[in-house]
N, C-alpha and C positions, 0 to 999 in steps of 0.2 A: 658409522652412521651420522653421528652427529658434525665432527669434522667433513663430510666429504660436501665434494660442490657434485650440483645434479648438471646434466648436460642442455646447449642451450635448446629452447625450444620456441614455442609462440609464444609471441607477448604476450604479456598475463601471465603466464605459465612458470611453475618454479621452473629454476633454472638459471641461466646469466651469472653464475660464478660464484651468489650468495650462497649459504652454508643451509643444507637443510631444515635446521631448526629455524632459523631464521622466516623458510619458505610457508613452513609448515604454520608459524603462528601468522603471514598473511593469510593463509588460505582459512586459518580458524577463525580471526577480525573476520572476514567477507562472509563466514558464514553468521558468525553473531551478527553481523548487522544485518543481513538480508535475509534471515530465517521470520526476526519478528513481521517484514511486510507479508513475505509470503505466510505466514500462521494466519495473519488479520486480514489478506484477503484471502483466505479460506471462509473464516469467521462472516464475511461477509457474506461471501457466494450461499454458504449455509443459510443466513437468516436469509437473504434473498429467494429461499427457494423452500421456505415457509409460506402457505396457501394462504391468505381472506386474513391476514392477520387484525382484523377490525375489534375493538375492543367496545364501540355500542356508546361512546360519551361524545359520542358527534364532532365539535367542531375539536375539544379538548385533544382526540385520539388525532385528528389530523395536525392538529399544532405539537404533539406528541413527536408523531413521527416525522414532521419535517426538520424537528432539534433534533431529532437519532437518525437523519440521515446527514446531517451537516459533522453533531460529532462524530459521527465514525468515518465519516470520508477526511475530516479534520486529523483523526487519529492517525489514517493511511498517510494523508500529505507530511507529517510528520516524519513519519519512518522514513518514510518514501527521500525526503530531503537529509536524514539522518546517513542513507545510507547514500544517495548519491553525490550531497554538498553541490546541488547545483539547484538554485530555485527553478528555474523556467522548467529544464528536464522533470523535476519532480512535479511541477504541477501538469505539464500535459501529461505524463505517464498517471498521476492522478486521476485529471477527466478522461483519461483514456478509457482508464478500468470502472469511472462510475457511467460511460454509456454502455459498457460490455456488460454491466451490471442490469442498468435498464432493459436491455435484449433481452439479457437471462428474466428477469421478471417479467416478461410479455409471454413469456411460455409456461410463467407457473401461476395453477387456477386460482381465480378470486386474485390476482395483481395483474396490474398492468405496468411495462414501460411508458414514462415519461419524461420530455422533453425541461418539465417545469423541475423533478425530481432529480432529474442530472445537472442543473444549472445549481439547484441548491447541494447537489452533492459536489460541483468542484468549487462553489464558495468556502465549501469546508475544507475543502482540499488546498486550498488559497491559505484561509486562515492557520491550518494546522503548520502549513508551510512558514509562513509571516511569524507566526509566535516563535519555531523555533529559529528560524534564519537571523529575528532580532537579540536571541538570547546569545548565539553562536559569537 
């Protein structure tokens, strides 16, 4: 098991002469890295599909939520760049997911999609990016 080499197959794919163990802790990296995007855009899709989330303090609740859409779209572009080390790809797969998000909120009651709310969601998606691309 541990000595043998797996046979070749598609790129990606263990195989190409390395030693299973070898394969096997690729295949474990790609899931640590890309388990945490896909958890936090679950985590999104969830509160996005939270009804009239209005909390009644007026201007305060909308400048509320336009900082909790920046950070967590910030948080995604992060991972998002953690797992693929490429800026540009990580930000459009970013805005990708916060217009699929604005969609998704056009059909759940008391929210609406917005054009203003995706724009502030891939700024965050931008910054989450930038912070860690500079740290790297």
């Amino acid at each position: 098991m541990w000595g043998e080499t797996l046979t070749p197959g598609r790129v990606g794919s263990p195989g190409r002469g390395k030693p299973r163990a070898y394969t096997d802790l690729v295949a474990l990296d790609r899931f640590l890295v890309w388990a945490p995007v896909l958890v936090w855009a679950g985590v999104i899709f969830l509160l996005s599909s939270v009804p009239d989330l209005g909390t009644g303090l007026g201007m305060w609740d909308l400048i509320g939520r336009k900082i909790a859409h920046a950070l967590e779209f910030g948080l995604l572009g992060a991972l998002l760049f953690r797992a693929l080390s490429a800026v540009r790809l990580a930000i459009a797969i970013g805005s990708l997911y916060a217009v699929t998000d604005e969609v998704h909120q056009s059909f759940v009651e008391g929210r609406v999609g917005s054009p203003f709310d995706w724009a502030i969601d891939t700024v965050g998606v931008v910054a989450g990016v930038v912070v860690l691309a500079r740290r790297r």
